[in-house]
HTML snippet that shows the backbone in 3Dmol.js (N, CA, C, O; Angstrom):
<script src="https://3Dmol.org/build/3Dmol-min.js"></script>
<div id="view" style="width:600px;height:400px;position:relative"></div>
<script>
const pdb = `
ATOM      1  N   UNK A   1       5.993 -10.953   3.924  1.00  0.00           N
ATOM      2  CA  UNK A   1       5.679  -9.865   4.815  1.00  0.00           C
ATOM      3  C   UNK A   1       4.291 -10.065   5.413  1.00  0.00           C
ATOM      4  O   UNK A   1       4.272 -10.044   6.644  1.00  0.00           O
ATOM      5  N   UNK A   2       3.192 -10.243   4.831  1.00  0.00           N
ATOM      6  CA  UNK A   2       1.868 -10.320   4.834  1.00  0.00           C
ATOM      7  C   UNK A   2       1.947 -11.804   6.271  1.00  0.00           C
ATOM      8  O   UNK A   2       1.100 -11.888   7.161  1.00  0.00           O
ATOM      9  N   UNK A   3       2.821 -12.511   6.164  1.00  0.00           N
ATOM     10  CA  UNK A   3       2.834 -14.294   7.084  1.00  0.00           C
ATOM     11  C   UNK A   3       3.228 -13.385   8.184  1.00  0.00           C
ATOM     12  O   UNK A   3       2.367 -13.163   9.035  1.00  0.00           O
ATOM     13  N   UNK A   4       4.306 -12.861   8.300  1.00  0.00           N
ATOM     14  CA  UNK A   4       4.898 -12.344   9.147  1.00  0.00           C
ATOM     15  C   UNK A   4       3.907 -11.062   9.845  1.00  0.00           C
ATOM     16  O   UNK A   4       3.859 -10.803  11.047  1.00  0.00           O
ATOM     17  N   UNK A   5       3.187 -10.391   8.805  1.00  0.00           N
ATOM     18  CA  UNK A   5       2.320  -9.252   9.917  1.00  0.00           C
ATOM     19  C   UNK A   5       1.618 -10.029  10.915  1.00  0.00           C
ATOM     20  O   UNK A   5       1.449  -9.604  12.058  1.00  0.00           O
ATOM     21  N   UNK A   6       1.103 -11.435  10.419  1.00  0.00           N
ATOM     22  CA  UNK A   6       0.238 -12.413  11.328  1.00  0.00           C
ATOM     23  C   UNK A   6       0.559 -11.658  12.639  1.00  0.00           C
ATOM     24  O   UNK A   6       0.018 -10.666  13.127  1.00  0.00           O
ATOM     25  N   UNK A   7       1.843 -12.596  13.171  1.00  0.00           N
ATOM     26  CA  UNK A   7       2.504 -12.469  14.489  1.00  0.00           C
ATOM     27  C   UNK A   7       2.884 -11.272  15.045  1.00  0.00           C
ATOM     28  O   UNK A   7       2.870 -11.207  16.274  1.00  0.00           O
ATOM     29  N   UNK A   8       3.164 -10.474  14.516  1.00  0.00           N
ATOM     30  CA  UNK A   8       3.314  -8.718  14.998  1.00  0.00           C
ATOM     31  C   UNK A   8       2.371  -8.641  15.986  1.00  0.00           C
ATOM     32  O   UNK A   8       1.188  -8.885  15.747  1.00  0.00           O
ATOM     33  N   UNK A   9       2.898  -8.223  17.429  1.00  0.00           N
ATOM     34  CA  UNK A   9       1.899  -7.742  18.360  1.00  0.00           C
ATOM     35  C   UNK A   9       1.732  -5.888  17.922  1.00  0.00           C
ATOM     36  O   UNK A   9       2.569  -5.262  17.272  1.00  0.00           O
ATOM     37  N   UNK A  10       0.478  -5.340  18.470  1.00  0.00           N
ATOM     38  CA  UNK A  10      -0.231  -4.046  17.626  1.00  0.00           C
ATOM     39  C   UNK A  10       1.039  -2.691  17.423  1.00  0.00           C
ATOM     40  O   UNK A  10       1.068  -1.673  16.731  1.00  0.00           O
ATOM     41  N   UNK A  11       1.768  -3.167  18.180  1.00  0.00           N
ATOM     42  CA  UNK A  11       3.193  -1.849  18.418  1.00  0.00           C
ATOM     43  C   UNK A  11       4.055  -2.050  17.103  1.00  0.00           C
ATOM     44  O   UNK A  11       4.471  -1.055  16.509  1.00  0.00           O
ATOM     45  N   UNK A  12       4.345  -3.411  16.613  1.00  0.00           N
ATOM     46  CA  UNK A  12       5.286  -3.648  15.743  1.00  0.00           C
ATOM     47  C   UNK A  12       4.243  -3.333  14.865  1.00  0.00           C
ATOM     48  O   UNK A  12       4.431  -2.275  14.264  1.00  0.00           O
ATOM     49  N   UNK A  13       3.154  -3.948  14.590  1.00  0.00           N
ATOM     50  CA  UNK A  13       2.635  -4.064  13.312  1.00  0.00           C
ATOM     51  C   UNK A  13       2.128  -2.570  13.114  1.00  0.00           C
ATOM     52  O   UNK A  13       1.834  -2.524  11.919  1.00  0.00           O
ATOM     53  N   UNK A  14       1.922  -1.552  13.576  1.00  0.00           N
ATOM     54  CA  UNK A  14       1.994   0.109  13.439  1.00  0.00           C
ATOM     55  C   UNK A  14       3.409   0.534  13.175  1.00  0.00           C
ATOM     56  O   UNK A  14       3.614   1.506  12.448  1.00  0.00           O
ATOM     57  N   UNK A  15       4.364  -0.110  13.700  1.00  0.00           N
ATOM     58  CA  UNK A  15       5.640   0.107  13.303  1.00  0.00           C
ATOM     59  C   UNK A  15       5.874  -0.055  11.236  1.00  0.00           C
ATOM     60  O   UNK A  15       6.206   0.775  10.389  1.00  0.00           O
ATOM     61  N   UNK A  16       5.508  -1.485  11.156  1.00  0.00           N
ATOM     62  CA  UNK A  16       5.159  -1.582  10.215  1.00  0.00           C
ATOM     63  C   UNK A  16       4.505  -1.071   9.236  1.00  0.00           C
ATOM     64  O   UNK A  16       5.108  -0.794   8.199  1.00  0.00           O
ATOM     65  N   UNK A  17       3.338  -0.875   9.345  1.00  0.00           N
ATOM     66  CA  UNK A  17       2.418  -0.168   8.404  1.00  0.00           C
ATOM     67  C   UNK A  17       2.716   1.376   8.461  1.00  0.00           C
ATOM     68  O   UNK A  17       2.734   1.973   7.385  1.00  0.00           O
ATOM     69  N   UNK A  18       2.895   1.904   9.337  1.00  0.00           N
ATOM     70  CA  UNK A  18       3.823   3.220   9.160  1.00  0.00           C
ATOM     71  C   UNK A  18       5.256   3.604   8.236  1.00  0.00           C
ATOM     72  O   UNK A  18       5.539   4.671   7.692  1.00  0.00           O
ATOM     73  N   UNK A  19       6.090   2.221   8.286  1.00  0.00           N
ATOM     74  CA  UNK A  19       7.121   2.410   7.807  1.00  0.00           C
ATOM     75  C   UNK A  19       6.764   2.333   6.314  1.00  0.00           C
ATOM     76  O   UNK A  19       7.180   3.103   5.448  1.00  0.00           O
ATOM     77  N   UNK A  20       5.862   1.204   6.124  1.00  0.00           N
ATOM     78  CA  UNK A  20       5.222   1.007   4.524  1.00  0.00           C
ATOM     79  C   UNK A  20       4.985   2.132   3.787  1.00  0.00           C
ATOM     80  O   UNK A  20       5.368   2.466   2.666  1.00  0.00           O
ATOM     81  N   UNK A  21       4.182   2.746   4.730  1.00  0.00           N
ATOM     82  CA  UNK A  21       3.141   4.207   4.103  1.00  0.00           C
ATOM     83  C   UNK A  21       4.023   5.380   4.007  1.00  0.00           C
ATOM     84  O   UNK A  21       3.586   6.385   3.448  1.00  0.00           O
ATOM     85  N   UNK A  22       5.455   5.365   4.585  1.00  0.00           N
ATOM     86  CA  UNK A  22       5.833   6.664   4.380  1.00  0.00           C
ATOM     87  C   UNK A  22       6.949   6.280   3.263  1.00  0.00           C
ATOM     88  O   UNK A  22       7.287   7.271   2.617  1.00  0.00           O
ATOM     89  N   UNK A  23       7.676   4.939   2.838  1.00  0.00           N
ATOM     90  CA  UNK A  23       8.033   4.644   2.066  1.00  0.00           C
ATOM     91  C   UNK A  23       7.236   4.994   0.857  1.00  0.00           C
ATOM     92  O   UNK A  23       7.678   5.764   0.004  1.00  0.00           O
ATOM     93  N   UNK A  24       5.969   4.387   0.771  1.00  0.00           N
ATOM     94  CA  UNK A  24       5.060   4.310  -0.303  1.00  0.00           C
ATOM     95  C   UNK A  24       4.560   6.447  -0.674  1.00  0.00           C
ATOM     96  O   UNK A  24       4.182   6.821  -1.785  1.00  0.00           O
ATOM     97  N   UNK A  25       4.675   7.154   0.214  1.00  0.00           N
ATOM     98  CA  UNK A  25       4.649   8.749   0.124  1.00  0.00           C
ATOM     99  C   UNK A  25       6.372   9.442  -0.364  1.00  0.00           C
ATOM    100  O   UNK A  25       6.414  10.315  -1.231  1.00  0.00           O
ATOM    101  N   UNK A  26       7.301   9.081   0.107  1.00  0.00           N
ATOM    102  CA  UNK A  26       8.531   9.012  -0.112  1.00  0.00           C
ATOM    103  C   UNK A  26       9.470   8.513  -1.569  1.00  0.00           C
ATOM    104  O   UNK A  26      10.577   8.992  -1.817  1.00  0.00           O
ATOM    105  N   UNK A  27       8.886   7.628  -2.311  1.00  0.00           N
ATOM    106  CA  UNK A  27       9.289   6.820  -3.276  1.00  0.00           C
ATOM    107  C   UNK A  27       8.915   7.360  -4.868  1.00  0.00           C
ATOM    108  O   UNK A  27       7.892   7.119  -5.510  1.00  0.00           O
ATOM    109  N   UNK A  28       9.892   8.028  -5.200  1.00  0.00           N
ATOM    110  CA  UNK A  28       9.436   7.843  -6.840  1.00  0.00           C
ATOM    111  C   UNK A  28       9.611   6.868  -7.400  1.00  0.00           C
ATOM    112  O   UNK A  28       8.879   6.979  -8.383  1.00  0.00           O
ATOM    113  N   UNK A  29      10.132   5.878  -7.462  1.00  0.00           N
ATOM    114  CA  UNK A  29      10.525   4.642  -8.181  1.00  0.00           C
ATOM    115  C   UNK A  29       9.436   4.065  -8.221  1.00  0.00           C
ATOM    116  O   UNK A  29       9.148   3.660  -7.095  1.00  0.00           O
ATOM    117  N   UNK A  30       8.369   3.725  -9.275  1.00  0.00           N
ATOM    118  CA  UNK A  30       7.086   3.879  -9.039  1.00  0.00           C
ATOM    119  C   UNK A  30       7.353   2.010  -9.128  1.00  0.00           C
ATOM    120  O   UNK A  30       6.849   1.418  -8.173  1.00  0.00           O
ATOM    121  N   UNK A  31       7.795   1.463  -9.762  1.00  0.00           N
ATOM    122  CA  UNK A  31       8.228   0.181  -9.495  1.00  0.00           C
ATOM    123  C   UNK A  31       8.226  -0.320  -7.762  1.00  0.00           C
ATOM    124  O   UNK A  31       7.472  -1.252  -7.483  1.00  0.00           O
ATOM    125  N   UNK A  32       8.848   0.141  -6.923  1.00  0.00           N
ATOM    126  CA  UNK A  32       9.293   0.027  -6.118  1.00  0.00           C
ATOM    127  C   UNK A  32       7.731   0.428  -4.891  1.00  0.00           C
ATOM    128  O   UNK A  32       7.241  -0.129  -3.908  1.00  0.00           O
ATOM    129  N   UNK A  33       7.454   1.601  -5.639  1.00  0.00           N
ATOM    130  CA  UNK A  33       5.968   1.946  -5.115  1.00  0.00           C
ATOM    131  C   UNK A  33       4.820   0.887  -5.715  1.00  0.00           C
ATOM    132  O   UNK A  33       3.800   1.287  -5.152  1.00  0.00           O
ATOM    133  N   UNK A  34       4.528   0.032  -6.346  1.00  0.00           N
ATOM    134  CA  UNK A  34       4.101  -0.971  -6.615  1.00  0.00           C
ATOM    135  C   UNK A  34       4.174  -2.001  -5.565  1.00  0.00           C
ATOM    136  O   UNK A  34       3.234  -2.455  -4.913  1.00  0.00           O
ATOM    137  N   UNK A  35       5.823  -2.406  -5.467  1.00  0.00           N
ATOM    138  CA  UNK A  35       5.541  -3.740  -4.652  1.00  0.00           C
ATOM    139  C   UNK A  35       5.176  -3.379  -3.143  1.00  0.00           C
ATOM    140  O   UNK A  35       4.808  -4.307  -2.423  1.00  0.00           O
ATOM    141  N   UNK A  36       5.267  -1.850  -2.518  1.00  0.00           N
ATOM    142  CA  UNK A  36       4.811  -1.784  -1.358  1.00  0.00           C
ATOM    143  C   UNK A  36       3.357  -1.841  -1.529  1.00  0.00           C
ATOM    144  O   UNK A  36       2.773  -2.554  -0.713  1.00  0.00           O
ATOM    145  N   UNK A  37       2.778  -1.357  -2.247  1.00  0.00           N
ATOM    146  CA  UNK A  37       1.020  -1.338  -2.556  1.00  0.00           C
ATOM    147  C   UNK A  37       0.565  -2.808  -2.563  1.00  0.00           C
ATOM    148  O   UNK A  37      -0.479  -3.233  -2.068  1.00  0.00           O
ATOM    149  N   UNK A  38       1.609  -3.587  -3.265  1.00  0.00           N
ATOM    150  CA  UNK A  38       0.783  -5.084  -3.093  1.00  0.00           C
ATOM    151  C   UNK A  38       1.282  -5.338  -1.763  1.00  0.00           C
ATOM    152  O   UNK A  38       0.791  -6.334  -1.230  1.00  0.00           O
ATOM    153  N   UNK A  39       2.239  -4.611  -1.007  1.00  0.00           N
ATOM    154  CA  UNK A  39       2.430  -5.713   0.435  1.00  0.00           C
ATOM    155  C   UNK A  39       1.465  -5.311   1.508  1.00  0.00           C
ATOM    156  O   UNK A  39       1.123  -6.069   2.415  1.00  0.00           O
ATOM    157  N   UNK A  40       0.887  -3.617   1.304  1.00  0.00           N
ATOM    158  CA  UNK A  40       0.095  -3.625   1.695  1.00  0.00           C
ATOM    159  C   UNK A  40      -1.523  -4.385   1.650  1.00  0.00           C
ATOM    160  O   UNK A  40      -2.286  -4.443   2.614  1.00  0.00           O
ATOM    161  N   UNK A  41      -1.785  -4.919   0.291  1.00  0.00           N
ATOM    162  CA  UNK A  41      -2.635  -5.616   0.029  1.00  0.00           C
ATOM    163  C   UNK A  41      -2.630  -6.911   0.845  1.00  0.00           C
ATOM    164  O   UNK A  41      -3.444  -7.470   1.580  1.00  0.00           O
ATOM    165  N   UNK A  42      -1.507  -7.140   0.464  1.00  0.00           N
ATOM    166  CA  UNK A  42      -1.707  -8.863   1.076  1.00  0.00           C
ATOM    167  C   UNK A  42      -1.270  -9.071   2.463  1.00  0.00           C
ATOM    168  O   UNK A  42      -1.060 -10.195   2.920  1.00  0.00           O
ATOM    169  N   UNK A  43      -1.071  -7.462   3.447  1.00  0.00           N
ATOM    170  CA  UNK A  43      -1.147  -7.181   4.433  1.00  0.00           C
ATOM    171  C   UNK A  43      -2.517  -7.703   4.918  1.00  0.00           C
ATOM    172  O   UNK A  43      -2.985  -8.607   5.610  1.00  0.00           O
ATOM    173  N   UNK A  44      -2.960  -6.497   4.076  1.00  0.00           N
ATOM    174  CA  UNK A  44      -4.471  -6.642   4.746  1.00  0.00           C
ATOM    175  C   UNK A  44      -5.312  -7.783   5.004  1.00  0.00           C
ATOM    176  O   UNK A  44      -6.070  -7.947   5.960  1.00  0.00           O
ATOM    177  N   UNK A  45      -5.005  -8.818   3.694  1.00  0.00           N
ATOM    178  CA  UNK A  45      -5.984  -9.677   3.344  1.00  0.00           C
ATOM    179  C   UNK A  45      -5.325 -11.114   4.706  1.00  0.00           C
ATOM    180  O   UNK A  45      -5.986 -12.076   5.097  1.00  0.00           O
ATOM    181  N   UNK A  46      -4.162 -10.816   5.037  1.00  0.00           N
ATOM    182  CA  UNK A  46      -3.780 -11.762   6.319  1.00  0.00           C
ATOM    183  C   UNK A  46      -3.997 -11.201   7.790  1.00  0.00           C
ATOM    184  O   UNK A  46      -3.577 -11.864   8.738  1.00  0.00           O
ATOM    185  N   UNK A  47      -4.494 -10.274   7.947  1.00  0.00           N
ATOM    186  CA  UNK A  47      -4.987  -9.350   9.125  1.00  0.00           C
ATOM    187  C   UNK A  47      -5.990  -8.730   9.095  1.00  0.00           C
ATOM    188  O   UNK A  47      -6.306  -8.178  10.149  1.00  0.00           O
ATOM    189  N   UNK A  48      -6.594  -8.620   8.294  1.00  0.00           N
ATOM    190  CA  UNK A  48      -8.303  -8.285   8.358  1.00  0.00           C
ATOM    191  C   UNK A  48      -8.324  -6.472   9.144  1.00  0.00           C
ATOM    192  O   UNK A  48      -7.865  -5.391   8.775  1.00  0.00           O
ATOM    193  N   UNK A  49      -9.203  -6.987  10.495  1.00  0.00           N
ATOM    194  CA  UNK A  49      -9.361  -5.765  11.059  1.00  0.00           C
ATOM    195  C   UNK A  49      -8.556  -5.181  11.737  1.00  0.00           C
ATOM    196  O   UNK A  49      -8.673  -4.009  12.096  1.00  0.00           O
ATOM    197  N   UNK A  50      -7.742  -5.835  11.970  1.00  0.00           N
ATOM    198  CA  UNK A  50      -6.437  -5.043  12.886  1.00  0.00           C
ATOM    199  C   UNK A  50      -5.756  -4.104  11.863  1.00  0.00           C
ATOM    200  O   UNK A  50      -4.886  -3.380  12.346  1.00  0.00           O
ATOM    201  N   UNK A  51      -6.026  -3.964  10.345  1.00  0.00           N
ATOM    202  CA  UNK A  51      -5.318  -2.889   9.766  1.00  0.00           C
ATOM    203  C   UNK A  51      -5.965  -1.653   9.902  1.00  0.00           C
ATOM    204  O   UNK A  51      -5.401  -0.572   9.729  1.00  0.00           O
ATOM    205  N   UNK A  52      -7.927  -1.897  10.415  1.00  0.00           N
ATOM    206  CA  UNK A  52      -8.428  -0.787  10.583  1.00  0.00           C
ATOM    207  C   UNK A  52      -7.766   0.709  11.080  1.00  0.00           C
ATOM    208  O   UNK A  52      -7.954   1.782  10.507  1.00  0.00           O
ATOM    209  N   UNK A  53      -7.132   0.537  12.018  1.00  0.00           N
ATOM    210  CA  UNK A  53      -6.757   1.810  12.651  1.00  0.00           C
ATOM    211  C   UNK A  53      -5.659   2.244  11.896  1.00  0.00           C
ATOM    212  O   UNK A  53      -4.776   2.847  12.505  1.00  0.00           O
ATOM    213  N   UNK A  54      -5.518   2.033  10.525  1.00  0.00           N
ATOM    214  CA  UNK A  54      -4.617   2.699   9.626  1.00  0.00           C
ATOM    215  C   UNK A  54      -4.993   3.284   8.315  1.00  0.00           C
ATOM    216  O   UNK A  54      -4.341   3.962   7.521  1.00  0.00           O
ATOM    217  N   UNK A  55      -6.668   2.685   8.288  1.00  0.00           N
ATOM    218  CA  UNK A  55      -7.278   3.130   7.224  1.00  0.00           C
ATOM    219  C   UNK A  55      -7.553   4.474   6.686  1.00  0.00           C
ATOM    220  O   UNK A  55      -7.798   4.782   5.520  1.00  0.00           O
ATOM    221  N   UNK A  56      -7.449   5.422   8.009  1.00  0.00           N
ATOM    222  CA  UNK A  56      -7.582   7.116   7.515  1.00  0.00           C
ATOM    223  C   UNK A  56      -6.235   7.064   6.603  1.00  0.00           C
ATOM    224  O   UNK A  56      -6.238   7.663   5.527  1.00  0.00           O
ATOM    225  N   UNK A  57      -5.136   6.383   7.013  1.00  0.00           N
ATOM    226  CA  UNK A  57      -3.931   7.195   6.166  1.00  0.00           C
ATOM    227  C   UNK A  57      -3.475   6.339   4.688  1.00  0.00           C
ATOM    228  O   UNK A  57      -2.649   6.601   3.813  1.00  0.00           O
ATOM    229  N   UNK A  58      -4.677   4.925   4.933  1.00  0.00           N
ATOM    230  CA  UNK A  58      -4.345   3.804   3.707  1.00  0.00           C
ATOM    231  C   UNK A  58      -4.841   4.479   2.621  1.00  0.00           C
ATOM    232  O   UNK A  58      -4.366   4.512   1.486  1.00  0.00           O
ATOM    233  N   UNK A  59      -6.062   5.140   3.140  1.00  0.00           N
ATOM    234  CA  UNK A  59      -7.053   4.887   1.578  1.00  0.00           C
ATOM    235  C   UNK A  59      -6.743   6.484   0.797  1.00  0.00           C
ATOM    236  O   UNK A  59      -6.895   6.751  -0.395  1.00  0.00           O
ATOM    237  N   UNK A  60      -6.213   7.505   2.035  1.00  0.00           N
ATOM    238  CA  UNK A  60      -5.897   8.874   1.047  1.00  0.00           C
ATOM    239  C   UNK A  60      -4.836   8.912   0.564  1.00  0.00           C
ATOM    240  O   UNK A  60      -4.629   9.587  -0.444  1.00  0.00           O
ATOM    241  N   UNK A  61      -4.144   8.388   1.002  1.00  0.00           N
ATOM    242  CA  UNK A  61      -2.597   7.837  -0.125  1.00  0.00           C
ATOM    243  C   UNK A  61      -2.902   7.113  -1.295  1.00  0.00           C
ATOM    244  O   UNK A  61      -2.855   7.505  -2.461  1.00  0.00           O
ATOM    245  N   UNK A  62      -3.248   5.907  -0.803  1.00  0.00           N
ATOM    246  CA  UNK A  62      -4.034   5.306  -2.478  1.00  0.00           C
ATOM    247  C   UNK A  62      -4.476   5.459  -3.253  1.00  0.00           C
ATOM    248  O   UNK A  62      -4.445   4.892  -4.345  1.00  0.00           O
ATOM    249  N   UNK A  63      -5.305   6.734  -2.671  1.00  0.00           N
ATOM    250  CA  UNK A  63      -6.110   7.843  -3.792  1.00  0.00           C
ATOM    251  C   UNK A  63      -5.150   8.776  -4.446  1.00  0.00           C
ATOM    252  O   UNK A  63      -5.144   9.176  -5.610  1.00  0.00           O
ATOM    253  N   UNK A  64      -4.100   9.120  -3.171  1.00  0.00           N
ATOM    254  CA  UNK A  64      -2.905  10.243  -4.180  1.00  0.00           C
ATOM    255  C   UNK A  64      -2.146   9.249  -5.521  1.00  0.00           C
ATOM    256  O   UNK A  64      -1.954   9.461  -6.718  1.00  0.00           O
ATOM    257  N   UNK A  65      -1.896   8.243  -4.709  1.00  0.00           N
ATOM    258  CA  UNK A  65      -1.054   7.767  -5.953  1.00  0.00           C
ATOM    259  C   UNK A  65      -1.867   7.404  -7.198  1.00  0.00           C
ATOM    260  O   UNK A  65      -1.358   7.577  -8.305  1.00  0.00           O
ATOM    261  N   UNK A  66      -3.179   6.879  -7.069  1.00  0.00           N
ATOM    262  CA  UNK A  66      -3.913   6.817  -8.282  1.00  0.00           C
ATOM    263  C   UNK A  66      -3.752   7.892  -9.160  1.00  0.00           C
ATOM    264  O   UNK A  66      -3.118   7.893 -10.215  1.00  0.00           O
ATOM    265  N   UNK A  67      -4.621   9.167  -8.441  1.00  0.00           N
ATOM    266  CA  UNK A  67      -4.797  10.497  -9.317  1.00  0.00           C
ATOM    267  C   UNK A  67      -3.801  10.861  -9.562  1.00  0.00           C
ATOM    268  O   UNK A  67      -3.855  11.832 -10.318  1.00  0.00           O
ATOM    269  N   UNK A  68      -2.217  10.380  -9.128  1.00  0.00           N
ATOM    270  CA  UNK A  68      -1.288  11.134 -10.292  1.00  0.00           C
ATOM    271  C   UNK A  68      -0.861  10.172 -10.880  1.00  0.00           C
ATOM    272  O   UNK A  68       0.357  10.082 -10.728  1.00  0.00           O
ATOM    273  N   UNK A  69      -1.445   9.102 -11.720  1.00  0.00           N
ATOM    274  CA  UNK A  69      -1.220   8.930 -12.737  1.00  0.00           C
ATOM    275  C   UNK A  69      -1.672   8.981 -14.074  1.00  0.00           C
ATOM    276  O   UNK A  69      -2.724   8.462 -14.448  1.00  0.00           O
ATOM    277  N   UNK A  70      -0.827   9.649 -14.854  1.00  0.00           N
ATOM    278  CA  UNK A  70      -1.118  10.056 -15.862  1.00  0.00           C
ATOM    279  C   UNK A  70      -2.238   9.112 -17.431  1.00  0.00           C
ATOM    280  O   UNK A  70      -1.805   8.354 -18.299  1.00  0.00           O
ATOM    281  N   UNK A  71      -3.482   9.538 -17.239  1.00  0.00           N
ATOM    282  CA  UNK A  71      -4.492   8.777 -17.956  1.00  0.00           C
ATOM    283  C   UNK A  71      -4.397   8.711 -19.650  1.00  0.00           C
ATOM    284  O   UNK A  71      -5.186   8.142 -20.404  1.00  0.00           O
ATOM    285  N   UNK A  72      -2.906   9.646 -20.084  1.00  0.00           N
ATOM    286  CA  UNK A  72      -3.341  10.254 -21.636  1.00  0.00           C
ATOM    287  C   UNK A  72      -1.899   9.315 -21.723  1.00  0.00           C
ATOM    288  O   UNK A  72      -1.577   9.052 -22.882  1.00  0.00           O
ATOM    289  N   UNK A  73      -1.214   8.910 -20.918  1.00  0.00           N
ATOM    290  CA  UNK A  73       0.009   7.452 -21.074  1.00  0.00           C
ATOM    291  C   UNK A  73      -0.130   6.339 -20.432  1.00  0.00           C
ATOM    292  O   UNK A  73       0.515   6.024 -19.432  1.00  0.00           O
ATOM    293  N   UNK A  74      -0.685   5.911 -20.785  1.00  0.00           N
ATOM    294  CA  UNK A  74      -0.945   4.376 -20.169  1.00  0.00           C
ATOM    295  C   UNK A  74       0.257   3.708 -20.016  1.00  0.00           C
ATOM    296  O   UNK A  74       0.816   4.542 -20.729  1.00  0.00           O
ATOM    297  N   UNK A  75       1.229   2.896 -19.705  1.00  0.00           N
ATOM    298  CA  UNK A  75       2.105   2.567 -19.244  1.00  0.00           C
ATOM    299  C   UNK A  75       1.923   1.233 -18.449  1.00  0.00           C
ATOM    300  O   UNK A  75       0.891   0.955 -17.837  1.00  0.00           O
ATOM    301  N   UNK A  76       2.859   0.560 -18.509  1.00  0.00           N
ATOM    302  CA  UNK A  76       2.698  -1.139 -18.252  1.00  0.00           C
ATOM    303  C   UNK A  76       2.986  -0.869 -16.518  1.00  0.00           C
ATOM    304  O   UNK A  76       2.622  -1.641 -15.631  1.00  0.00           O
ATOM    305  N   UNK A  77       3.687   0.354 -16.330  1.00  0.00           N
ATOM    306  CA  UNK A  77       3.941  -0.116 -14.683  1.00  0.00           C
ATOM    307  C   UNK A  77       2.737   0.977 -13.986  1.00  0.00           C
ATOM    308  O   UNK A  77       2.416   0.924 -12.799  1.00  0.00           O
ATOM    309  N   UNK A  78       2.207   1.878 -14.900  1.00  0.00           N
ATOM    310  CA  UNK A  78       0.912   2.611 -13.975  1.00  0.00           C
ATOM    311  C   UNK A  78      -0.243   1.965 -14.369  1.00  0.00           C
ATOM    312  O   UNK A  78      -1.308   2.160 -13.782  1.00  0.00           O
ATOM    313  N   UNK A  79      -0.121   1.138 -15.403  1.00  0.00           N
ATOM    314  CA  UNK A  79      -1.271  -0.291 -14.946  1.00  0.00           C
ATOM    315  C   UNK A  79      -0.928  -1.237 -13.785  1.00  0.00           C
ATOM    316  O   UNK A  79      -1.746  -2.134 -13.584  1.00  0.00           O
ATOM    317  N   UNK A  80      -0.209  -1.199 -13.255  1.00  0.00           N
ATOM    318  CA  UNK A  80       0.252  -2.348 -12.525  1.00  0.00           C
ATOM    319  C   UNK A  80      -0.009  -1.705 -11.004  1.00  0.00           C
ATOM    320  O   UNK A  80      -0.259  -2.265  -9.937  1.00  0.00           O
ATOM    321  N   UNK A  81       0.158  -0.279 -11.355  1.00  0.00           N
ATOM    322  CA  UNK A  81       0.097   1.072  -9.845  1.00  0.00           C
ATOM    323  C   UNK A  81      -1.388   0.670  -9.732  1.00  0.00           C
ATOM    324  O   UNK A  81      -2.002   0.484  -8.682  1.00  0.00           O
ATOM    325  N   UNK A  82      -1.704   0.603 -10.570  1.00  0.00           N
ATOM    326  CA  UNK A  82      -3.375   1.177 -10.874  1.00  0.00           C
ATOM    327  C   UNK A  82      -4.335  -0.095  -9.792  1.00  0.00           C
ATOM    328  O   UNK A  82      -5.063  -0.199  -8.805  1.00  0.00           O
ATOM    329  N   UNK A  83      -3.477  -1.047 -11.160  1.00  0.00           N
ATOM    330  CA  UNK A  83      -4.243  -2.367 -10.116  1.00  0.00           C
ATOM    331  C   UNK A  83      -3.755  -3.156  -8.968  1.00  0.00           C
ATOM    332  O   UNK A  83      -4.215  -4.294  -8.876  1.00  0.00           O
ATOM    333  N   UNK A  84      -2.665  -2.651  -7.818  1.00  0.00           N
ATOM    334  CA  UNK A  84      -2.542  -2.482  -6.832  1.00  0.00           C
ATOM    335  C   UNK A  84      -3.580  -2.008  -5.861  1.00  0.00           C
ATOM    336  O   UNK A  84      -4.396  -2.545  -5.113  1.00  0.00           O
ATOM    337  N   UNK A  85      -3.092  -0.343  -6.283  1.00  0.00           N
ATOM    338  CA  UNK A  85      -4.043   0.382  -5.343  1.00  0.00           C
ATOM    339  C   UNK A  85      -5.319  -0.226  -5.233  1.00  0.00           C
ATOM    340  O   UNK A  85      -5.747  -0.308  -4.082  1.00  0.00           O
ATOM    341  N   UNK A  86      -6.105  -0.716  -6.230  1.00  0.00           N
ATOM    342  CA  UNK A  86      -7.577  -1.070  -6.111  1.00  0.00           C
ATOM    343  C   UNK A  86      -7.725  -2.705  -5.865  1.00  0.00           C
ATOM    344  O   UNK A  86      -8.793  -3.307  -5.970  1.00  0.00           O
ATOM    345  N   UNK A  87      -6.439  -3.318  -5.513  1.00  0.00           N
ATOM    346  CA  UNK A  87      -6.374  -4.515  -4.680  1.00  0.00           C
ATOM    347  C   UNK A  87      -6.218  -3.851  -3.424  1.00  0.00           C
ATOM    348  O   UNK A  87      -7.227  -3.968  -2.730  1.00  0.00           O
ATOM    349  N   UNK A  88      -5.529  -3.360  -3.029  1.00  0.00           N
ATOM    350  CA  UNK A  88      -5.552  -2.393  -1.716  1.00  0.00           C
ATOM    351  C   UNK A  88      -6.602  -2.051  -1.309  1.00  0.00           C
ATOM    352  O   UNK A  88      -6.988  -2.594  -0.274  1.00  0.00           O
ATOM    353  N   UNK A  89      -7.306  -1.224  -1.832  1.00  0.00           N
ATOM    354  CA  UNK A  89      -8.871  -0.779  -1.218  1.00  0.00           C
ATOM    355  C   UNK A  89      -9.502  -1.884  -1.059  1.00  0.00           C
ATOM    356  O   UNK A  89     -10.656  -1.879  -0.628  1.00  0.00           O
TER     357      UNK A  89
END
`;
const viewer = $3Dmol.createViewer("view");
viewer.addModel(pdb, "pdb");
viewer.setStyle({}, {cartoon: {color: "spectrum"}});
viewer.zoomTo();
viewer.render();
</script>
């Protein structure tokens, strides 16, 4: 996904990152909400500043999904949420 945002001219690749983010707001399958968090990561890290104009809606989602996870159960897949999101940021 991340090779492929390369080539996205700015219409698709908002197409994209929109479709990500409402999946990633939409999704309990927190598994499933994982691998969008890393595609957003390795979105970013192959497009740099062109993800800017998505950052108001990247980083307060990232923050929702952090703060609800639960700190008094640690859990192998909300470690995995955990260290997403903060590859993401």
């Amino acid at each position: 996904m991340a090779a492929f945002a390369v080539v996205l001219n700015n219409k698709q690749l908002q197409q994209l990152v929109l479709s990500i983010l409402e999946k990633v707001r939409t999704n309990r399958n927190k598994a499933e909400v994982v691998n969008l968090v890393q595609c957003l990561s390795l979105i970013s890290k192959s497009i740099g500043s062109k993800l800017a104009p998505f950052l108001q809606e990247i980083i307060p989602l990232i923050q929702m999904k952090m703060k609800d996870l639960d700190r008094e159960k640690s859990t192998e897949l909300d470690n995995e949420l955990s260290e997403a999101c903060m590859n993401t940021i």
